[in-house]
C-alpha positions as CSV (number, residue, x, y, z in Angstrom):
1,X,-29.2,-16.9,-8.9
2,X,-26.9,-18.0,-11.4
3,X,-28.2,-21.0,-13.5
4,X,-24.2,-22.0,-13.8
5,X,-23.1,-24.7,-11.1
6,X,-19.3,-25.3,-10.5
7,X,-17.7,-28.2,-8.9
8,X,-13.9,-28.0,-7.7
9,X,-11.9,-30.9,-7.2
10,X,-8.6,-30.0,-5.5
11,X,-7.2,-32.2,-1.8
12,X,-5.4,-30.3,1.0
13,X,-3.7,-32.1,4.0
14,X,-0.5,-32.5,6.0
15,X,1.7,-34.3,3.5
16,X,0.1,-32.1,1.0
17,X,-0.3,-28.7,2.3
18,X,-3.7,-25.9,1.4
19,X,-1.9,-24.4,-1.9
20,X,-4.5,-26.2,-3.8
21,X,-7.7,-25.3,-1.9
22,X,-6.3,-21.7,-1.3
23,X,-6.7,-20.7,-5.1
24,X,-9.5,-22.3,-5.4
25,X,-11.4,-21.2,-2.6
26,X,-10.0,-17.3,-3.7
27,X,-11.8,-18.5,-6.8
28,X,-14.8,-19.8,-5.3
29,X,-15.4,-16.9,-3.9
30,X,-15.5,-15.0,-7.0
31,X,-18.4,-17.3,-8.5
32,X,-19.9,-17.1,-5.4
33,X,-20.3,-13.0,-5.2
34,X,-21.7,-13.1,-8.8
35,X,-24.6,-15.9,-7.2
36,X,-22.8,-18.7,-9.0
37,X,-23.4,-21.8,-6.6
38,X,-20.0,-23.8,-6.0
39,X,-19.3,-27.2,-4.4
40,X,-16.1,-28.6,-3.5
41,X,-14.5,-32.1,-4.4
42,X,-12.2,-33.9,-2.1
43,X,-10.7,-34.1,0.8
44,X,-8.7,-31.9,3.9
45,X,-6.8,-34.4,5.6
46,X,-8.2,-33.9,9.1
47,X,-7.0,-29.5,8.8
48,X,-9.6,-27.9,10.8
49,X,-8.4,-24.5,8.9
50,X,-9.0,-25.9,5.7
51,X,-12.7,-27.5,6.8
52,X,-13.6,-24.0,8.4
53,X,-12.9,-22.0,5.3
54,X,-15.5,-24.0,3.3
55,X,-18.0,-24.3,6.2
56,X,-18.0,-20.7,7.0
57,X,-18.8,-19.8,2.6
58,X,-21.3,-22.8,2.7
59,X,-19.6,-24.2,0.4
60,X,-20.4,-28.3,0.3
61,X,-17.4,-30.5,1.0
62,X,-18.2,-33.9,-1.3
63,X,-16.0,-36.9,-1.1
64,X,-13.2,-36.8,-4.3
65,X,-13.6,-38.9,-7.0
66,X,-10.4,-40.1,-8.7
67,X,-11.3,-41.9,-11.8
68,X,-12.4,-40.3,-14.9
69,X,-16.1,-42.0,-14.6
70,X,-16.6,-41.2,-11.1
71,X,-15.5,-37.2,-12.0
72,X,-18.5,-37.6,-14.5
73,X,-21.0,-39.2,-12.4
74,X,-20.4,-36.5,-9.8
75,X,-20.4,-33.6,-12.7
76,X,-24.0,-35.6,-14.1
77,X,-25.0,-36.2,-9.8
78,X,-24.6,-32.2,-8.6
79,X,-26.1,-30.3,-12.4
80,X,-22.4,-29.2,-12.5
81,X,-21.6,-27.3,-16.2
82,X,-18.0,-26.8,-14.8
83,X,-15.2,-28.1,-12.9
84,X,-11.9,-27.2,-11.9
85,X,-9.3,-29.7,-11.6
86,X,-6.4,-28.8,-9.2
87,X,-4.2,-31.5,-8.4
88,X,-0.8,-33.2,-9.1
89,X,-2.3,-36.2,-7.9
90,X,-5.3,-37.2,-10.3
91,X,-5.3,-39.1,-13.1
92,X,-4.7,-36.7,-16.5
93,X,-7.7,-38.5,-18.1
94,X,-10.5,-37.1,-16.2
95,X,-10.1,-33.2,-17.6
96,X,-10.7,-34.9,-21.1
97,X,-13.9,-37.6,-20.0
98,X,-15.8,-34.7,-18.5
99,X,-15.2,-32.0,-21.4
100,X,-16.1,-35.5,-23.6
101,X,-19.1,-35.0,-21.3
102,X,-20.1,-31.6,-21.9
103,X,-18.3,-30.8,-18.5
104,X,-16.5,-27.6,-19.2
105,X,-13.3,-28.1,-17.8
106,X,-10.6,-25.8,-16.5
107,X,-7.3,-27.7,-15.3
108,X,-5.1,-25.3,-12.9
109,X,-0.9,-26.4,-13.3
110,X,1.6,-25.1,-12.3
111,X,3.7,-25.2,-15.5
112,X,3.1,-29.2,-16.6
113,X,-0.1,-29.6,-17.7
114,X,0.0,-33.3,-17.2
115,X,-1.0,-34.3,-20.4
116,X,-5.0,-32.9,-19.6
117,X,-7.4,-32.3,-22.2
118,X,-9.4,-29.4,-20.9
119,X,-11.4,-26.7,-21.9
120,X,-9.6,-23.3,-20.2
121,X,-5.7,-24.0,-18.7
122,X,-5.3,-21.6,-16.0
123,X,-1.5,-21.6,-15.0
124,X,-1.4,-18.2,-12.6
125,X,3.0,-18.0,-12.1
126,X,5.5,-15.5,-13.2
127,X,5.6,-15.9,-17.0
128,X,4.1,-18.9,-17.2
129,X,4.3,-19.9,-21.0
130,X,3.2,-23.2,-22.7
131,X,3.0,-25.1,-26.4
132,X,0.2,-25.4,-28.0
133,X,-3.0,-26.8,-25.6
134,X,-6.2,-27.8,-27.2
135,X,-8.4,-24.9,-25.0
136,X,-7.8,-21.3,-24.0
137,X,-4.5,-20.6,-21.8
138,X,-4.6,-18.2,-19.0
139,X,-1.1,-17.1,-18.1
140,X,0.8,-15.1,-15.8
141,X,0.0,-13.1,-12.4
142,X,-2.3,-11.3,-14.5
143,X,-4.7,-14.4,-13.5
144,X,-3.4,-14.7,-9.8
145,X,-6.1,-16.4,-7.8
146,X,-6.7,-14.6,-4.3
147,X,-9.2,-14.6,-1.1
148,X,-11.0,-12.1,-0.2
149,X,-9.1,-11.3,2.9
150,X,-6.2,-10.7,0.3
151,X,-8.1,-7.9,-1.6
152,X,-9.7,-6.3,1.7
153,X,-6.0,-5.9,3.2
154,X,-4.2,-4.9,0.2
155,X,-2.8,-0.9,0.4
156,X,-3.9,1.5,-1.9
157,X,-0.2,2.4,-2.6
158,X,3.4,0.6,-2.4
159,X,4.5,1.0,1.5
160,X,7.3,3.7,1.5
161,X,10.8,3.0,3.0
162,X,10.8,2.8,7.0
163,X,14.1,2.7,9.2
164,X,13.4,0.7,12.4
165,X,15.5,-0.5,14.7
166,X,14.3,-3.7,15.9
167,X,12.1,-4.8,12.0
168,X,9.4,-6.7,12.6
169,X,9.3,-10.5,10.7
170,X,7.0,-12.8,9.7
171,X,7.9,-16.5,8.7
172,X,5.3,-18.7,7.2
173,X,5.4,-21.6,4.9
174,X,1.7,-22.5,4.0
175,X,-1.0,-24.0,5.7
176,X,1.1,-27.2,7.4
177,X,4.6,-26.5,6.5
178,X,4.8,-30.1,5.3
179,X,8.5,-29.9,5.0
180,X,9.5,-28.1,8.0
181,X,10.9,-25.0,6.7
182,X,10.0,-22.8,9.8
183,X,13.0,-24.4,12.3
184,X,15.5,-23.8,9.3
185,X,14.5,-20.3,8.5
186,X,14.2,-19.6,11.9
187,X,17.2,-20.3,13.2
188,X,19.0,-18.4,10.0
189,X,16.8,-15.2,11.1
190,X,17.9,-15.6,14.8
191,X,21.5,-16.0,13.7
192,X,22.1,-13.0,11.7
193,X,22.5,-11.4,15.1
194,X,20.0,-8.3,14.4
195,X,17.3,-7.1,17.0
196,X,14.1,-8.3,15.1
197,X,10.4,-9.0,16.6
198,X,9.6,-12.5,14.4
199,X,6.3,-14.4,14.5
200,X,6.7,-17.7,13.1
201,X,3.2,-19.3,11.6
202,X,3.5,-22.9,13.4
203,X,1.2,-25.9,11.7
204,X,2.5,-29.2,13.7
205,X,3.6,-29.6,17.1
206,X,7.0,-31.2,16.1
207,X,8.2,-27.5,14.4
208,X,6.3,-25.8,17.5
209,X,8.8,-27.9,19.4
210,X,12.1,-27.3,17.5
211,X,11.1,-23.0,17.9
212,X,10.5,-23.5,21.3
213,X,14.5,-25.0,21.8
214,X,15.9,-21.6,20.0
215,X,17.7,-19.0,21.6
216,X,16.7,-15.5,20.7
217,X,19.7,-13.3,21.2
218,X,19.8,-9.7,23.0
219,X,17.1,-7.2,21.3
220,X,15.6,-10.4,19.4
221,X,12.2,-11.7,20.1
222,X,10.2,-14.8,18.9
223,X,7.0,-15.6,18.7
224,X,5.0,-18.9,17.6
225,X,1.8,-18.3,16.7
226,X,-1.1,-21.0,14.9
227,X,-2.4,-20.6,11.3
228,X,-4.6,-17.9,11.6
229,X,-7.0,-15.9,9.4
230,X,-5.6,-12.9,10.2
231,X,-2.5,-13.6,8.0
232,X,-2.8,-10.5,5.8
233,X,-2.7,-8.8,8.7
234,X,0.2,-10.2,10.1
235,X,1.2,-9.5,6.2
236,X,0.9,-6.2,5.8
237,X,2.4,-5.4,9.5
238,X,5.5,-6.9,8.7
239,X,8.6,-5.3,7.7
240,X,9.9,-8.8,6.3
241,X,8.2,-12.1,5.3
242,X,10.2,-14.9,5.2
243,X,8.1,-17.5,3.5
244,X,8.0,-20.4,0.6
245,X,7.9,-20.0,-3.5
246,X,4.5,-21.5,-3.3
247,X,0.8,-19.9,-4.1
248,X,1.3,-17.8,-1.0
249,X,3.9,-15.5,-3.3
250,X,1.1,-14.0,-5.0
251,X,-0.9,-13.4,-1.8
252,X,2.8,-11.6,-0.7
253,X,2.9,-9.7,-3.8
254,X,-0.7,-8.3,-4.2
255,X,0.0,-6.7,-0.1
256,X,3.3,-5.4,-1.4
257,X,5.4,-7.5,1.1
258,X,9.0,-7.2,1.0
259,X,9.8,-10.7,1.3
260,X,12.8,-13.2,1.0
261,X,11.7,-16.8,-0.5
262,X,13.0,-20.3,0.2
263,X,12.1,-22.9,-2.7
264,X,10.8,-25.9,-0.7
265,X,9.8,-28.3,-3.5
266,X,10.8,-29.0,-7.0
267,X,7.9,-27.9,-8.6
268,X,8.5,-24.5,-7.1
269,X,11.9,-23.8,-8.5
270,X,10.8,-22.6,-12.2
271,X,8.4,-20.1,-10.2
272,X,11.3,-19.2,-7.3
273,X,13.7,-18.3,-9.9
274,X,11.5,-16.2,-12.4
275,X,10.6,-14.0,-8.9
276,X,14.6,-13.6,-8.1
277,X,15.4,-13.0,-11.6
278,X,12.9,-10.4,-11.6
279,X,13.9,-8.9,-8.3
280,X,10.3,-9.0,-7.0
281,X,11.7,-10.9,-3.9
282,X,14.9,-11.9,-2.7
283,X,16.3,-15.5,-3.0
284,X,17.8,-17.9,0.0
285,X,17.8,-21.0,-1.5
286,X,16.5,-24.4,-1.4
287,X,15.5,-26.2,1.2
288,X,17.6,-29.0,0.8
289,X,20.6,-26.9,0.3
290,X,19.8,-25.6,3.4
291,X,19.0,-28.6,5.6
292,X,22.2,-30.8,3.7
293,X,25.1,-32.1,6.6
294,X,28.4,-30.9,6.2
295,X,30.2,-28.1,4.1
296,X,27.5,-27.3,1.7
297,X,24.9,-27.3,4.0
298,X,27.0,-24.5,6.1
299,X,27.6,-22.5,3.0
300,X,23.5,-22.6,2.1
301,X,22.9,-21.4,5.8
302,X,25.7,-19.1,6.2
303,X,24.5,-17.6,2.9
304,X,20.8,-17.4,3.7
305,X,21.9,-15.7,6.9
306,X,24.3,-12.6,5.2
307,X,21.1,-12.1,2.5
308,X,19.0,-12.0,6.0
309,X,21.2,-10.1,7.7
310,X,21.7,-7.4,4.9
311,X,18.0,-7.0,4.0
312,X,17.1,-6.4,7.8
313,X,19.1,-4.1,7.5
314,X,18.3,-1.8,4.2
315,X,14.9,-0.4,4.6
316,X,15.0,1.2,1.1
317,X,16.0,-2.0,-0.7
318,X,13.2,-3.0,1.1
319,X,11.0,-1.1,-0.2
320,X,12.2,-1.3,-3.8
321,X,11.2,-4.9,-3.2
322,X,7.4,-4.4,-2.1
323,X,6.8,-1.7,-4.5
324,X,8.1,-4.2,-7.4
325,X,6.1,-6.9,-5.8
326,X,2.7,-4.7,-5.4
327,X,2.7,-3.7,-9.1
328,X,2.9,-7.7,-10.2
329,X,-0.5,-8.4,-8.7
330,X,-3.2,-6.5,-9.0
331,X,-6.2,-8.8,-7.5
332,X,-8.1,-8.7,-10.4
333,X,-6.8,-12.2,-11.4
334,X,-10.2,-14.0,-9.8
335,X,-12.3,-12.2,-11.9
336,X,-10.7,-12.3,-15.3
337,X,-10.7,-15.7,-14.7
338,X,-14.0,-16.0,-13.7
339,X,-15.4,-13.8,-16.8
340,X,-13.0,-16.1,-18.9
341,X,-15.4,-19.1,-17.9
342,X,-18.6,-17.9,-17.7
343,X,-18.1,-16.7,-21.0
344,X,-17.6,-20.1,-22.6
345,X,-20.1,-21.3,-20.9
346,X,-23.9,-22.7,-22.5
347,X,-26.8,-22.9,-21.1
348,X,-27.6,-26.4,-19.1
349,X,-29.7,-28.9,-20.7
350,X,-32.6,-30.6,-18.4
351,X,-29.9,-32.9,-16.9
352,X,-28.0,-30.1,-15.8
353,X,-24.4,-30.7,-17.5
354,X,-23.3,-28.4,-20.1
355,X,-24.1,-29.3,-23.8
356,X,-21.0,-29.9,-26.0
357,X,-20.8,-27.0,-28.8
């Protein structure tokens, strides 16, 4: 057994969906396979999913501090040498009073580093670059953060072009679809009019209610399903995955997924448009665009529709797509990171947190 402890502070929840605890649960793992012991910091908003996912790793769930001191008492409490900090939502400070601790400190962004003061940045998007940062920057998919499920279900090989009549599609967009993307996307995929078999990943009952009022023409077929572990599965299966420009892109990219991508939030768009530019997935929009009244609003769908409607369509641009995706991630990214920060790591002291040096 490892004599390194880790603590990870990231929230999941409703409002603010499982991106967070994904990666670092992908990245719990890791420490956990080489007998590292990991606890978690926060909270899961009530998502049975998310509480699962930590129960069935053993993986302790600890109430989340939010001030700087209380990060440090917890470090100093649980004998932690190192703590990941993955939230939007926490105050900058406490990546800087737990490294002044002798906390090492990794702080995962998503391009803004909020100001932290830590000891590793680990920003895992599309050619993520950044000024100069006080500790070590980990950039780029080269670092992508995945669960094991990921890596057990990813092909040996880019999936070759296949003509099908009736493609089979898979919409998701993360663990609670916070912003109801699944009705919109939906209906766009329904109204392009081509035979498809699509299985839409439902998290609340209100979007299970706006699928179930949809009218699947002739030789079109849809099915709601609940967030299930089986995802890669339903992944790899899939001759299209509709989905959001969040984490989940790198889970779409390591099974070679020919997918089409809908930037739901703000702090996706820097990520969404790298991907397009890159031609690693297709673009539909925003989400905003896309739910807006009036004449923009039917432009954004009727244009998310004809990109639909012609990738269901191509099979070999399809595949040009998952074989570009596969080669972005390799599913290493867990461990690199992992060797990053067990590397920097010193040995504990008697009180168990790290000593400065």
């Amino acid at each position: 057994m490892s004599t390194v402890r880790v603590g990870m502070r990231c929230d999941a929840g409703p409002t603010r969906g499982v991106g967070h605890l994904v990666r670092c649960l992908a990245l719990a793992e890791e420490f956990l396979a080489r007998g590292v012991p990991v606890e978690f910091f926060g909270g899961v908003g009530g998502l049975g999913w998310a509480a699962r996912q930590l129960a069935e790793r053993g993986i302790p769930l600890h109430p989340g501090p939010d001030r700087p001191a209380d990060l440090v008492a917890a470090a100093r409490r649980h004998d932690l040498d190192v703590m990941v900090l993955d939230s939007y939502e926490l105050d900058p400070a406490g990546a800087g009073a737990l490294r002044a601790a002798g906390v090492l400190t990794v702080a995962v962004v998503d391009g803004d580093t909020r100001g932290q003061d830590a000891d590793v940045y680990l920003d895992q998007n599309l050619g993520a670059t950044h000024g100069p940062l006080p500790g070590r920057l980990l950039a780029g998919t080269t670092y992508a953060l995945l669960r094991d499920s990921v890596l057990a279900a990813r092909p040996a090989a880019p999936r070759p072009a296949a003509r099908t009549a009736r493609p089979r599609v898979l919409a998701f967009f993360g663990g609670t679809d916070a912003f109801g993307a699944a009705p919109v996307l939906a209906r766009a995929l329904l109204g392009t009019g081509h035979p498809m078999d699509l299985t839409v990943v439902v998290g609340r009952a209100d979007v299970d209610a706006e699928l179930a009022a949809l009218h699947p023409k002739r030789g079109q077929a849809l099915r709601p399903v609940p967030p299930t572990d089986d995802l890669p599965t339903l992944i790899t299966a899939a001759d299209l995955v509709v989905s959001a420009a969040g984490t989940s892109v790198w889970e779409l990219c390591c099974l070679g997924a020919p997918a089409a991508l809908v930037c739901v939030v703000d702090n996706q768009r820097e990520s969404y448009r790298r991907v397009v530019a890159d031609r690693i997935a297709v673009g539909l929009g925003e989400l905003p665009a896309l739910t807006a009244a009036g004449l923009p609003g039917r432009t954004a769908r009727a244009h998310a529709a004809r990109t639909l409607r012609a990738l269901l369509g191509a099979p070999e641009r399809r595949a040009a797509l998952a074989a570009r995706a596969w080669s972005t991630v390799d599913g290493r990214g867990r461990a690199r990171v992992a060797d990053e920060v067990l590397a920097l790591t010193n040995p504990p002291n008697r009180t168990g947190v790290r000593k400065p040096g």
